[in-house]
C-alpha positions as MATLAB code, in Angstrom:
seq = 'XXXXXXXXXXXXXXXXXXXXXXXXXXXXXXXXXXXXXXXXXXXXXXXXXXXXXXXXXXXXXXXXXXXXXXXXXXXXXXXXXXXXXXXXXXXXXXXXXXXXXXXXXXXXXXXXXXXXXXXXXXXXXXXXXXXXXXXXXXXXXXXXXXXXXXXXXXXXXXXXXXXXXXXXXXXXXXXXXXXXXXXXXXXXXX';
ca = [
      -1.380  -14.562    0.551;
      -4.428  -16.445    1.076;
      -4.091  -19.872    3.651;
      -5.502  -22.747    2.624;
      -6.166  -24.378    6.168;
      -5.720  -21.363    8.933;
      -5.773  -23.799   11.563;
      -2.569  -25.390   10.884;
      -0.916  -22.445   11.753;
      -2.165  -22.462   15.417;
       0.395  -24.338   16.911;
       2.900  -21.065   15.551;
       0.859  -18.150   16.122;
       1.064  -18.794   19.638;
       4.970  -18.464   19.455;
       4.851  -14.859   17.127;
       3.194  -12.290   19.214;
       3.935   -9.487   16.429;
       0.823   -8.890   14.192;
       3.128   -6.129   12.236;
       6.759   -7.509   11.874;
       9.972   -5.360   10.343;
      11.854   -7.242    7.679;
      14.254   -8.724    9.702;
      11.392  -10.509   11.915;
       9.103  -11.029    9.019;
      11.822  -13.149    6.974;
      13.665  -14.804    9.603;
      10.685  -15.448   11.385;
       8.501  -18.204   11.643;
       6.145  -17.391    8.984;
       9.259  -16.260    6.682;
       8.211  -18.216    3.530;
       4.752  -17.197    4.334;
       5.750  -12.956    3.954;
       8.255  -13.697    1.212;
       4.924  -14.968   -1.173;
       3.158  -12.059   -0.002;
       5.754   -9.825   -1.322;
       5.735  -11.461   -4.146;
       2.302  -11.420   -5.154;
       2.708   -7.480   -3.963;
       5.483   -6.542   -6.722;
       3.057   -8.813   -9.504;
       0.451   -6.317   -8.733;
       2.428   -3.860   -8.641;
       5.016   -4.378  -11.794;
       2.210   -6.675  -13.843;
      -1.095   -5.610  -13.210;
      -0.511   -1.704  -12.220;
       2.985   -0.744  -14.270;
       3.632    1.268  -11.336;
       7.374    2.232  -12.149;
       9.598    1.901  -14.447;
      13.474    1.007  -13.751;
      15.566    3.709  -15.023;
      19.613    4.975  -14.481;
      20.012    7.106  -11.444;
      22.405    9.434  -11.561;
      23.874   12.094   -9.187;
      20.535   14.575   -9.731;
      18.029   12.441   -8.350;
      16.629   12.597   -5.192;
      15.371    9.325   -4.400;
      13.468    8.306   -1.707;
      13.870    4.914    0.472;
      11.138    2.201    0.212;
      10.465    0.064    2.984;
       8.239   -3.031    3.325;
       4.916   -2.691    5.750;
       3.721   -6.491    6.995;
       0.567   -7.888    8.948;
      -0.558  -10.706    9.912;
      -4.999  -10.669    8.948;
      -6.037  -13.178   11.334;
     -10.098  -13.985   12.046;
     -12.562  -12.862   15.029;
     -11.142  -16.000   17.004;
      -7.565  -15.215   16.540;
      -6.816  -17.658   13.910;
      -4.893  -16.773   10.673;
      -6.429  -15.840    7.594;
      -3.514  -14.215    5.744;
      -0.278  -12.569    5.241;
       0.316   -8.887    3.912;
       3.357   -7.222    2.515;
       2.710   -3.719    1.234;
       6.096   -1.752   -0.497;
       5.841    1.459    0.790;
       7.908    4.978    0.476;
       9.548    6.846    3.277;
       7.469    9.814    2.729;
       8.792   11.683    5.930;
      12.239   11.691    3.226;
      10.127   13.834    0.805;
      11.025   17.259    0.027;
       8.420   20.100   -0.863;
       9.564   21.573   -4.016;
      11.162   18.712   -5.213;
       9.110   15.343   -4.441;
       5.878   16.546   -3.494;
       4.144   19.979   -3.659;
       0.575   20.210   -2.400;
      -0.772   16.878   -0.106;
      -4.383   18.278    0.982;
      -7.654   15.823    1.000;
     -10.890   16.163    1.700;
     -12.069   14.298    4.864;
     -15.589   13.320    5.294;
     -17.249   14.533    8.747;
     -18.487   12.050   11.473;
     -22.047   14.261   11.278;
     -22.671   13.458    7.692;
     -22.204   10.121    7.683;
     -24.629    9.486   10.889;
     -26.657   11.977    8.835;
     -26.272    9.489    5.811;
     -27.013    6.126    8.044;
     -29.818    8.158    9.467;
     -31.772    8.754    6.542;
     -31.180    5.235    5.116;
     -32.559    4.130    8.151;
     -35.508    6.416    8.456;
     -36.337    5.242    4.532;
     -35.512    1.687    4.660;
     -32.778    2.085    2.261;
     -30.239   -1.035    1.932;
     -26.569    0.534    2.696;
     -23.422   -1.180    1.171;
     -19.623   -0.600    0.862;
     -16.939   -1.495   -1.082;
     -13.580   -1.770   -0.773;
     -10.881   -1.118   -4.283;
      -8.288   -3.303   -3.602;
      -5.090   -1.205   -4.221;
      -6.659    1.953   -4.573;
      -3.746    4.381   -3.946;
      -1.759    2.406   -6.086;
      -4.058    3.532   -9.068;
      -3.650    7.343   -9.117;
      -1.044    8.088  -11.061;
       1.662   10.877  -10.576;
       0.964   13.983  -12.649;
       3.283   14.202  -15.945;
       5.335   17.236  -14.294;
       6.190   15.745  -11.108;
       8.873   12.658  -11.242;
       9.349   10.674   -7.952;
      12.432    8.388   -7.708;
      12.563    5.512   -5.261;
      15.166    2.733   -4.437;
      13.948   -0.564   -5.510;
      12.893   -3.016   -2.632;
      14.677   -4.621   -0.540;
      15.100   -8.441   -1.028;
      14.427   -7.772   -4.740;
      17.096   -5.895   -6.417;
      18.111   -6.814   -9.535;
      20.476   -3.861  -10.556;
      21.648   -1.354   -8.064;
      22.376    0.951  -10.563;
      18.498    1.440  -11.275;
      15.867    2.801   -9.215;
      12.377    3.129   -9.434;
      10.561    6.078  -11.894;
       6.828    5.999  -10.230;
       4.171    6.249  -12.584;
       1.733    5.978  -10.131;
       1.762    6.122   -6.158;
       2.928    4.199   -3.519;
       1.404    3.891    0.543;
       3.575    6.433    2.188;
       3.612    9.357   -0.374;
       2.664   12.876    1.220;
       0.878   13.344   -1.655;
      -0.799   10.338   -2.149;
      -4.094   10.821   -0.619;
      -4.721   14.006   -2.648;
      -3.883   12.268   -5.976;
      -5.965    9.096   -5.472;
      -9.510   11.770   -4.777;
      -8.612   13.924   -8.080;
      -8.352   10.391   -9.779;
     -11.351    8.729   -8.528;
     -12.924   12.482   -8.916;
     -12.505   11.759  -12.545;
     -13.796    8.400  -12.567;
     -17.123    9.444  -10.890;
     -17.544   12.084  -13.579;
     -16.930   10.128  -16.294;
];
């Protein structure tokens, strides 16, 4: 959630110390109307822009994981702050091979090719640029044969008899990192 004058806030950031509060700090905190828009511009992304679940029935056979909410304060070089995070996130160390998650490998890029990489743009005068996806994990989807359940998040349940049916990942998945390079595999192919 984007502030529209940082600077107001200065007087209060000098009373909360924690950059990355639990729930219970984050909404009875001072910035507690502040989180509670961040979540909510969270589950739009995630229910309106990415369909990332589906509510559906539990019953007794499901094994469904706990989701827990991950906040930080984004503050600028002088301390200041810019904006407030909430990111809904599994309890992936609740996973179970077999039955939640089967392989989670990745490929990691090595520290020598990328000064190999800034080298050689540098030797040829080449301009170098990043980008960043904004909810990247959150776009690889979960393959048709694997079904992960999760509870619904806290602060917005509207039926306890309904979990969440991923379609796609959340932060926090074992699996998550190896799903999001097969999907953006694809997209560089294509």
């Amino acid at each position: 959630v984007e502030l529209a004058d940082p600077r107001i806030l200065q007087a209060k950031t000098s009373k909360y110390n924690n950059d990355n509060p639990s729930w219970d700090m984050a909404m009875n905190g001072a910035f507690a109307d502040n989180f509670w828009k961040a979540c909510e511009v969270e589950l739009n992304t995630l229910v309106n822009d990415m369909k990332t679940w589906e509510l559906v029935e539990r019953t007794p056979d499901m094994h469904v994981l706990p989701s827990t909410w991950a906040f930080k304060i984004k503050r600028f070089p002088d301390g200041l702050i810019k904006k407030f995070k909430a990111c809904l996130c599994v309890q992936g160390n609740q996973q179970k091979h077999g039955i939640n998650y089967w392989e989670t490998w990745s490929p990691v890029v090595q520290w020598s090719t990328i000064r190999t990489i800034m080298i050689l743009a540098a030797k040829e005068k080449l301009v170098s640029t990043q980008c960043d996806i904004t909810a990247a994990f959150v776009t690889a989807p979960i393959p048709k044969d694997e079904v992960v359940y999760v509870h619904q998040p806290r602060g917005f349940i509207k039926d306890p008899r309904y979990v969440l049916k991923l379609n796609s990942c959340l932060y926090g998945m074992k699996q998550l990192p190896r799903y999001f390079f097969g999907y953006l595999t694809k997209k560089f192919e294509k």
